[in-house]
N, C-alpha and C positions, 0 to 999 in steps of 0.2 A: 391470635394463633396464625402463625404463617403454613403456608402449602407450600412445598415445593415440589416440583416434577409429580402432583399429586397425591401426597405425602406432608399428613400433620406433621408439624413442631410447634409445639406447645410453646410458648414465651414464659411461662410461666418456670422452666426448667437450666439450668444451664448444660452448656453444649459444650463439649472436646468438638473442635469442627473435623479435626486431620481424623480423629482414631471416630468419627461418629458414634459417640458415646453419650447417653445425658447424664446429670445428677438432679436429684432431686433432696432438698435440704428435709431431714426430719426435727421434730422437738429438741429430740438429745443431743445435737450436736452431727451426729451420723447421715451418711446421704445413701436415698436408695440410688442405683444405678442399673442403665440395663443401653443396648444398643438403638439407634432409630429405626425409625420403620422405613425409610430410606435403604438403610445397610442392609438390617432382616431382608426385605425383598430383593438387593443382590447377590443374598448368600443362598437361595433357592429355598427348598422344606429344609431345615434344620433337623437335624436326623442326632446331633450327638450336641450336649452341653457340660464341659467339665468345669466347673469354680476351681479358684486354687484355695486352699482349706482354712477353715475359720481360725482366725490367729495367727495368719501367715503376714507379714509385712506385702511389700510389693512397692516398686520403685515408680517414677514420671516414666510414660512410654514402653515400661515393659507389661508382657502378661499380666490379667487378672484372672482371665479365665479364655478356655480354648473354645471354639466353636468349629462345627465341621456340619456344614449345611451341602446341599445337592449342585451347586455351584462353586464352593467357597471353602476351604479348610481355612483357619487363623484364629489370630485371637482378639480378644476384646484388651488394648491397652488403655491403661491408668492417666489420666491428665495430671495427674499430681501423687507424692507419696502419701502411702497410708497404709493403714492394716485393714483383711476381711473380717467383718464383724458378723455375720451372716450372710447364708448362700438361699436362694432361690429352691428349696428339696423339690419343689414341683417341677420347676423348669426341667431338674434333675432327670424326673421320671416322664415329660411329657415338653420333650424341647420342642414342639413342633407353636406353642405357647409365644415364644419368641416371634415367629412369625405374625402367629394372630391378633397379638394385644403384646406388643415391645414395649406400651409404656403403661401398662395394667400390669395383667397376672405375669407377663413374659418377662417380670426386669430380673436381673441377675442375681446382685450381689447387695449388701447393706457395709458401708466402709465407712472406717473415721480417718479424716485425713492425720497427716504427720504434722502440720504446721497450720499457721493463720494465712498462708500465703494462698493456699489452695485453690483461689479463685482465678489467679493470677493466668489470663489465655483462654478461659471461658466465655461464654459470649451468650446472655440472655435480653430477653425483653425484645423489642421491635426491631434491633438487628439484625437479629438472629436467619429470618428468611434470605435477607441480603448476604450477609456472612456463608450459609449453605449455597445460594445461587452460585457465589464467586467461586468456591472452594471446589461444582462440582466441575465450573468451565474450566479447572482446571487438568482437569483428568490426570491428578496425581493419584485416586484413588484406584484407578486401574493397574497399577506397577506392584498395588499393598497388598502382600502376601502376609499371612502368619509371621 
C-alpha cells in the first residue's frame, strides 16, 4: 500500500491519477468506484453527494456524479465510458461517509465500462504512490473546478 501526504492508496485498486478517482474490479464484470481520501480531505466535510442516475451512460472525463464538500463544489469524472449500474443510497443520505471511509462504506457509484479498453491511463500496483507523488508536485489540481 502506498502513503502519500499521509493518505492510503491501496495498490490493490486502479487509479484515474488527474480526476483522483479509484475502481475497484468486481466478479460481474462491474467496478465499484468512489474518490481518494487524498481528494475527500481537500474537499472539506462533504455536505452534499449527487450520483447521476442508474442507467445513465456517462462519457471519459465528464461527470459521474456531483460533490459539494465545505471546501470544494465539483464533480467526480469518469476515466473511461460506461454506464451507472448502481449508486451508493447511503452515501446519498449520509455523504459526510465519503470523508470517513472513501474506500469502504463512502465509494460512490457501481459502473460497467463501454469497452475492453477501460484500463487504458489507469495506473495500479507499486506505481501508484510514485504516479500520485508526481501528479501532486504538480499542482494541476488546484486550477480543478467542477
Amino acid at each position: 500500500m502506498a502513503i502519500v501526504e499521509g493518505y492510503e492508496f491501496p495498490d490493490n485498486l486502479l487509479y484515474d491519477i488527474e480526476n483522483q478517482v479509484w475502481y475497484a474490479p468486481l466478479a460481474d464484470g462491474t467496478l465499484r468506484t468512489g474518490f481518494t481520501a487524498w481528494s475527500a480531505a481537500l474537499m472539506g466535510d462533504v455536505l452534499v453527494f449527487t450520483p447521476k442516475r442508474i442507467g445513465h451512460p456517462f462519457e471519459k472525463d465528464r461527470w459521474f456524479a456531483m460533490v459539494e464538500g465545505g471546501k470544494w463544489i465539483g464533480a467526480a469524472r469518469a476515466g473511461f465510458d460506461g454506464v451507472v449500474v448502481a449508486q451508493n443510497e447511503t452515501l446519498i443520505d449520509k455523504p459526510e461517509l465519503l470523508n470517513r471511509d472513501p474506500f469502504g462504506e463512502g465509494w460512490m457509484l457501481i459502473v460497467r465500462p463501454s469497452d475492453e479498453g477501460w484500463r487504458d491511463g489507469l495506473v495500479t500496483g507499486a506505481g501508484v504512490g510514485a504516479a500520485i507523488e508526481a501528479w501532486i508536485a504538480t499542482g494541476s489540481y488546484k486550477d480543478r473546478t467542477g
